[in-house]
N, C-alpha and C positions, 0 to 999 in steps of 0.2 A: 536538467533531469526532470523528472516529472514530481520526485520531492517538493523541486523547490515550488510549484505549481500549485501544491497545496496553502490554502489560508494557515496566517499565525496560530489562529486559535480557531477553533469549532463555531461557527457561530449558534445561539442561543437558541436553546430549544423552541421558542416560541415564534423564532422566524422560520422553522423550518417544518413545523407542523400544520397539522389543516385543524383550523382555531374554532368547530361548530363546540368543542367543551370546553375549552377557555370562554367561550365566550358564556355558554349558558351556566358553568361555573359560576362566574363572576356575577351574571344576575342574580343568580342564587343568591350570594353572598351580599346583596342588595346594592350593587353597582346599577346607579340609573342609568350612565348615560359610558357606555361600555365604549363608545366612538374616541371617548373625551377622557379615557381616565388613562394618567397617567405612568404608564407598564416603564419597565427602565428599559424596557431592548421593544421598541416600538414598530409591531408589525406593518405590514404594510396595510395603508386604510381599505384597500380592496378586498382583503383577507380577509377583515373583520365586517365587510361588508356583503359578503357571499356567504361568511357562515351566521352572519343574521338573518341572512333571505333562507336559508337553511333552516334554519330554526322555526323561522314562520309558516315555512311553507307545510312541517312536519308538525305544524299546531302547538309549539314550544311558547312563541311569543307571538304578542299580536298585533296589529297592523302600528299601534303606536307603540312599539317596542318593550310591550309590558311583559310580563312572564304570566304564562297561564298556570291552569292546574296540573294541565298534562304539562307543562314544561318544568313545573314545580317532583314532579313524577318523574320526569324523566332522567333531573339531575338527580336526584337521590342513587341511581347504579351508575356505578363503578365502569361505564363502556363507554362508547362512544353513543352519542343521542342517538347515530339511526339503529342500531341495534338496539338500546332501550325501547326507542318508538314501536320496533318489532316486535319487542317482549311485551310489551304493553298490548299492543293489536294482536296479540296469540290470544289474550283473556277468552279476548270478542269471540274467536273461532276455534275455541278448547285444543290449542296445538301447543301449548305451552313448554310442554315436555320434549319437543320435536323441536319448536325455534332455542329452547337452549341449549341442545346439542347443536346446531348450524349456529348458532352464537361463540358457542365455546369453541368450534372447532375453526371460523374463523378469528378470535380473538390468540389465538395459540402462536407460539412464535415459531415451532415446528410445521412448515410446509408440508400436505399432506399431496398435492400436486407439486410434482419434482421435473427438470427437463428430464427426456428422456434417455437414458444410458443404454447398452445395446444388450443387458439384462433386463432391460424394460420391455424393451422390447421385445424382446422373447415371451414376458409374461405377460403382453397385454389383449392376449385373445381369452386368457383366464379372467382377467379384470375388467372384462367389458360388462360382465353382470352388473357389477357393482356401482356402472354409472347410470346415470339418468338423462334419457333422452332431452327433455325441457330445462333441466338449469342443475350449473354446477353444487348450488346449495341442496339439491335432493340428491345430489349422489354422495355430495359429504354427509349427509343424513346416513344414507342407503351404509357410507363406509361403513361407520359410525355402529349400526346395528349388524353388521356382517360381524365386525369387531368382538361386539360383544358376545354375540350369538356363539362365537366360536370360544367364549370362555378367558377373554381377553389374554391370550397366548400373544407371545410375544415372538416375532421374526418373520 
């Protein structure tokens, strides 16, 4: 049966996640050598090698695996580093207000893109405003302020 097909137990969160804040976590917390240290449920070395390229490439840590400022910045919020790295480069281009709402609305565990049902479809010559031509993150903007505009109503 396909039960039996399933593992004993869940394996550990931290093999099954993409590790760019585990690992800059862990710098934070002044782990030098984040390759070498110790974890009980030991990822795979590739994983923590991609989200250290990860990290560097996004100005987090530097070519000798140090922690920068911005990397010192970017662990202090609560998200994932590329959405901090966003929040942080909103400063530069006064959008700040705009990248937290396309932060928040991808940090949400409610999918605001759904497959399409055949009530979708019916409504999606209404909901074509609402997207944006160049990238789904300006139409989750665009939802987002329709949203509100209408007095945040519900249904």
């Amino acid at each position: 049966s396909e039960f039996a097909r399933f593992p004993a137990q869940t394996p550990a969160e931290i093999l099954r996640c993409e590790l760019a804040s585990v690992y800059l976590q862990l710098k934070s917390l002044g782990i030098q050598k984040v390759l070498s240290f110790p974890l009980v449920d030991r990822p795979p070395q590739e994983s923590l090698v991609k989200a250290a390229h990860f990290l560097c490439r996004i100005g987090a840590l530097d070519k000798n695996d140090e922690m920068t400022e911005v990397g010192r910045k970017l662990a202090m919020l609560p998200v994932h580093p590329m959405y901090s790295y966003c929040l942080l480069v909103s400063l530069e281009f006064d959008c700040t207000a705009e990248m937290l709402t396309i932060v928040a609305m991808l940090s949400a565990e409610t999918p605001v893109f759904v497959a399409q049902s055949r009530k979708q479809k019916e409504l999606a010559p209404k909901t074509r405003p609402l997207l944006h031509d160049d990238s789904d993150h300006l139409s989750l903007l665009n939802i987002f302020i329709q949203w509100k505009k209408a007095g945040n109503k519900t249904g």
